[in-house]
matplotlib code that plots the C-alpha trace (Angstrom):
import matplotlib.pyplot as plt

x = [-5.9, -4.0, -2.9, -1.7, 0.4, 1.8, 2.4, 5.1, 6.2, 7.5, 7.4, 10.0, 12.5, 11.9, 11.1, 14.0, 16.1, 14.9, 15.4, 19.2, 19.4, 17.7, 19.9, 23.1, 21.7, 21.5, 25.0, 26.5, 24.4, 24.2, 27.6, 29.5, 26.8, 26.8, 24.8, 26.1, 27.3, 24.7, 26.7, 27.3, 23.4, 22.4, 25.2, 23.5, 19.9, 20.9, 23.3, 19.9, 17.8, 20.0, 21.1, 17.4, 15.4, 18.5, 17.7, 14.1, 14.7, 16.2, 14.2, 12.3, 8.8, 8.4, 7.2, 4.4, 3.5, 2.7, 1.7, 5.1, 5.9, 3.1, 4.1, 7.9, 6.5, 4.4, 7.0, 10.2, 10.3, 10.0, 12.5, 15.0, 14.2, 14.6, 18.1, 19.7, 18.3, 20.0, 23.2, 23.7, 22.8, 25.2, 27.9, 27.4, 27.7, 30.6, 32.5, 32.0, 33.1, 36.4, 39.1, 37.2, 37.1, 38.1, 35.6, 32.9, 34.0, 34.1, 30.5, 29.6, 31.3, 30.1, 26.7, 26.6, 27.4, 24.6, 22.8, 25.0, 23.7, 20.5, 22.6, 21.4, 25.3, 27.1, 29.7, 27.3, 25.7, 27.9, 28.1, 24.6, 26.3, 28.6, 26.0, 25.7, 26.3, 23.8, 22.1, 24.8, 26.4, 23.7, 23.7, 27.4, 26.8, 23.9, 26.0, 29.4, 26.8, 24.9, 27.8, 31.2, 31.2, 29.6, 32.2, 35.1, 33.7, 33.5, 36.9, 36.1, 38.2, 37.1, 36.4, 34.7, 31.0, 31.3, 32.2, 29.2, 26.9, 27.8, 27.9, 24.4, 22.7, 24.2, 22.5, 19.5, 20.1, 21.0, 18.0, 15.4, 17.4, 16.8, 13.2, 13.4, 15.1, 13.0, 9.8, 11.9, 13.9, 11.6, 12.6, 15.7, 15.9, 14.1, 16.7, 19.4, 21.0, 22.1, 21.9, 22.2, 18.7, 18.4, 20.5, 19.2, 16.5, 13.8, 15.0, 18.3, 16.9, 15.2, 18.4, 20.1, 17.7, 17.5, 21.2, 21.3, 18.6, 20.5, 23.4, 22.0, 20.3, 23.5, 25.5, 23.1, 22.8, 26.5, 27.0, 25.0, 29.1, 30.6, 28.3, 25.2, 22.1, 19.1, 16.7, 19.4, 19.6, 16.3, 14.9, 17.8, 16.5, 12.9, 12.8, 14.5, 11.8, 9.2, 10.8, 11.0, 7.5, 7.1, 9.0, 6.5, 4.5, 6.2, 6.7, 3.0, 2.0, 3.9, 2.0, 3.7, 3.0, 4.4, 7.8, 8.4, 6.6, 7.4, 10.3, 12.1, 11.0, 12.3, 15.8, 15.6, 12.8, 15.2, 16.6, 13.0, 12.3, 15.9, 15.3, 11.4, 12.2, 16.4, 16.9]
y = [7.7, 4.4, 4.9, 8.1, 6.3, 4.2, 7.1, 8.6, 5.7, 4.3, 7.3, 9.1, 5.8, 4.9, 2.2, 1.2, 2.6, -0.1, -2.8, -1.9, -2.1, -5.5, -6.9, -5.4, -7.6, -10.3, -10.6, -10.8, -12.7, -15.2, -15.2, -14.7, -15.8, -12.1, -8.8, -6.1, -3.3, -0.3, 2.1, 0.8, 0.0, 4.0, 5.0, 3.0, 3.8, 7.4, 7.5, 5.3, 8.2, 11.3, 9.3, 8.6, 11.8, 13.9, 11.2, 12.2, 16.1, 16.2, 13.9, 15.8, 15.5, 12.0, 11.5, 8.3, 10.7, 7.8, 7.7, 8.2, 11.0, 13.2, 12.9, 13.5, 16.3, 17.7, 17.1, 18.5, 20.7, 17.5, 15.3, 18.1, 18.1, 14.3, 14.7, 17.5, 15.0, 11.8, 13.7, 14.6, 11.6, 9.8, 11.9, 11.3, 7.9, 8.4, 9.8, 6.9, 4.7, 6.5, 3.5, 2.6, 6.3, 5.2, 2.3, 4.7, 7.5, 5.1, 3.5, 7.5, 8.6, 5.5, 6.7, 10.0, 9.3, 7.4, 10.4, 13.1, 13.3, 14.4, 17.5, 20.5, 21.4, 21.5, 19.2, 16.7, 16.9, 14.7, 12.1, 10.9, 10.2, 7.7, 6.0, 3.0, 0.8, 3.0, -0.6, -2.6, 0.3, 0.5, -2.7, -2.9, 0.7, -1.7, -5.1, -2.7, -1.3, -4.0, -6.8, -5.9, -2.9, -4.7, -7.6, -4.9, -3.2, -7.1, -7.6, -10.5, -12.9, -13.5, -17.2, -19.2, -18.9, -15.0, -14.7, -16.9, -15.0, -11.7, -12.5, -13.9, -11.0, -8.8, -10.8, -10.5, -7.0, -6.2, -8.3, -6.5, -3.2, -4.2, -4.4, -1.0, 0.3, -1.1, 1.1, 4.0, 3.8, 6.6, 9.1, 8.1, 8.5, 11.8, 12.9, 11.8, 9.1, 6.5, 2.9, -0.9, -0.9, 1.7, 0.3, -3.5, -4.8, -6.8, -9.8, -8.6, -7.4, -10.6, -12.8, -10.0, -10.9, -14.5, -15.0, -12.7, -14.9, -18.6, -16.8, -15.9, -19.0, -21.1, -18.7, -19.9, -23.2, -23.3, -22.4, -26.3, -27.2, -24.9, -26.4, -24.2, -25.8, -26.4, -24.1, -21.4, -21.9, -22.3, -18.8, -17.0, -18.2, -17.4, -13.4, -15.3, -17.4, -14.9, -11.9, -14.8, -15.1, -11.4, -10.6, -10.9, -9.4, -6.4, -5.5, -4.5, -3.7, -0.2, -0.1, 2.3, -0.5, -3.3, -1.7, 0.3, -2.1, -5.8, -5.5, -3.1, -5.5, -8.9, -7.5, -7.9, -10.7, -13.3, -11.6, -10.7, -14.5, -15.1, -12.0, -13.7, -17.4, -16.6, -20.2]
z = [167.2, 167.1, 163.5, 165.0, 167.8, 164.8, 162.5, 165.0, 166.0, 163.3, 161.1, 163.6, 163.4, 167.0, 165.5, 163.2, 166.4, 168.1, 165.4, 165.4, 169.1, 169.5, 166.5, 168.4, 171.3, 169.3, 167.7, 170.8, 173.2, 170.3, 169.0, 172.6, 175.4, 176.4, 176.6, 174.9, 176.7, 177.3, 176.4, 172.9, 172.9, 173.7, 171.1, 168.1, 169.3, 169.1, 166.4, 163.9, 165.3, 163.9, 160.7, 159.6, 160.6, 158.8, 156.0, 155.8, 156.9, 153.4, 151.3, 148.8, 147.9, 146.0, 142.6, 144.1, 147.1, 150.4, 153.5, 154.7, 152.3, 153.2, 157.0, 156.8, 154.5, 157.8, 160.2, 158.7, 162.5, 164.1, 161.8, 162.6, 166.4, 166.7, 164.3, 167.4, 169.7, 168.2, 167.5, 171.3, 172.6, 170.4, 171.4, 175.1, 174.6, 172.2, 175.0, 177.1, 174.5, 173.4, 173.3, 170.5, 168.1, 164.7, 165.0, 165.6, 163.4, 160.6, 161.7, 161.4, 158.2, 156.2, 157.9, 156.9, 153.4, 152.2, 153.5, 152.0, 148.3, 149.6, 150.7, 148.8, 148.0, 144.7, 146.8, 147.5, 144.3, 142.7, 145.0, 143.5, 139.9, 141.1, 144.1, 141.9, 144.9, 147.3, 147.9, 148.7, 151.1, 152.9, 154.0, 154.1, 157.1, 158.7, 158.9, 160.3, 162.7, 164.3, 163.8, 163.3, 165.9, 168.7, 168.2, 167.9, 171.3, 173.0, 171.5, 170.4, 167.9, 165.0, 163.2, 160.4, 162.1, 162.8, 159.3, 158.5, 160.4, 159.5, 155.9, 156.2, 157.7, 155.1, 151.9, 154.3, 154.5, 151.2, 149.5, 151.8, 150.5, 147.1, 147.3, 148.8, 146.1, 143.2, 145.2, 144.9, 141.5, 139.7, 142.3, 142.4, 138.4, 138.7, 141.6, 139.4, 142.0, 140.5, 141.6, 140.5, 140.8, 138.4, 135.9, 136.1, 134.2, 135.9, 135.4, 136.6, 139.7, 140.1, 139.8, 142.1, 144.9, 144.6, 144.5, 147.8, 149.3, 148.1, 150.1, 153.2, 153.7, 152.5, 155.5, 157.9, 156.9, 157.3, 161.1, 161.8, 161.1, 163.8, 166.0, 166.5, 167.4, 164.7, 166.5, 166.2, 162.7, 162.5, 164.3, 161.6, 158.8, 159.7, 158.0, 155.1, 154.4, 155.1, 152.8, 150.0, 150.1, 150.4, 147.1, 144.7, 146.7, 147.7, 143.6, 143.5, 147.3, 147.9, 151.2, 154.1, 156.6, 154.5, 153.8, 156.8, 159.7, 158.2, 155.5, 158.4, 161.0, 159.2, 160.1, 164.1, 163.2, 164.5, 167.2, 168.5, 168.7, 170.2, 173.1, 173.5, 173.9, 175.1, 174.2]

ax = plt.figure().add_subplot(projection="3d")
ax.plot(x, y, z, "-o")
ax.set_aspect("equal")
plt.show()
């Protein structure tokens, strides 16, 4: 019954819904000493939970069948119920947040197209020949997301240490996304999408994530010059260390809960810790 609970859960993206919130919490109480506003909050909650269940609604059957797989697989009525669900609640909380339109419509466009390759359209189709960078625009959607448009809706100035943090959380991002993508880089051969991933050899891959790694912890390092305390640093640069040691790892163990519970999780990691202890 629990593994049930779990299942939905996290198999329905509450779950990574709720990662995005908490990390939209945390760039600006962290960076500006402030909540962020609801509204914003409710839009990116629903906006994750349309963008992933249309993400799984149209991901085929995989060539190393998991967990996961077999459940989106059973739930395609469900996926598609929880997309309509997302894509009204985002627009209600669009409306509310209309001074700031072409911020959101191009949160939303860059959304829909890592999605749109999936699309069973001639259109679409072609998309997934030229997706080489599918790894690094995806976290380039998720950085836009959970920094740069709460710090556009705060309008907030930019400087040296917002730069630092966003950069940092995008080689977070983007080295977590790599691991991803060397799971999935049969089917995404087989699907004909191709990425960097694809392309790289192993030891390519390998120098691709350590050099994202070496930048996100040099980025946090970094902000101890702009003045923001060692425990600060040090709760940010806690999922670093942790999905360093889960590397190697992570190569052999294609586990459901390791990917979609911890990897997913190491993104709002810090955050948690910040929103637990609100040092």
């Amino acid at each position: 019954m629990f593994r049930k609970i779990i299942d939905y859960f996290v198999f329905s993206s509450l779950y990574i819904a709720l990662c995005a919130v908490l990390m939209v919490w945390q760039t600006t109480w962290l960076l500006l000493g402030a909540a962020p506003s609801d509204r914003l909050l409710g839009f990116v909650f629903f906006s994750t939970i349309c963008s992933y269940n249309f993400h799984w609604y149209l991901t085929p059957r995989s060539a190393s069948p998991s967990r996961r797989v077999q459940w989106t697989n059973h739930h395609k009525a469900l996926h598609f119920v929880l997309y309509l669900t997302g894509v009204v609640g985002a627009c209600v909380y669009f409306f509310y947040l209309l001074p700031y339109f072409f911020a959101l419509c191009f949160g939303a466009f860059l959304t829909f197209l890592y999605s749109a390759p999936k699309i069973p359209h001639p259109i679409f189709h072609h998309l997934r020949k030229i997706a080489v960078g599918k790894t690094l625009f995806l976290a380039f959607v998720w950085v836009y997301v959970t920094t740069v448009l709460p710090l556009i809706v705060a309008g907030a100035q930019w400087n040296v240490s917002f730069v630092l943090f966003t950069t940092g959380r995008f080689f977070l991002i983007y080295a977590i996304c790599i691991i991803f993508d060397y799971r999935d880089r049969q089917d995404d051969k087989d699907q004909g999408i191709r990425s960097l991933i694809t392309l790289l050899s192993e030891k390519g891959i390998d120098r691709l994530f350590w050099l994202s790694m070496t930048l996100f912890f040099l980025c946090n390092i970094a902000l101890a010059f702009y003045h923001y305390p060692a425990y600060y640093i040090f709760l940010l640069v806690i999922p670093g260390v942790i999905t360093t040691a889960l590397y190697r790892p992570s190569k052999r163990n294609f586990s459901d809960d390791l990917y979609y519970i911890v990897l997913d999780g190491l993104m709002m990691f810090s955050g948690l810790l910040m929103f637990i202890f609100r040092i």
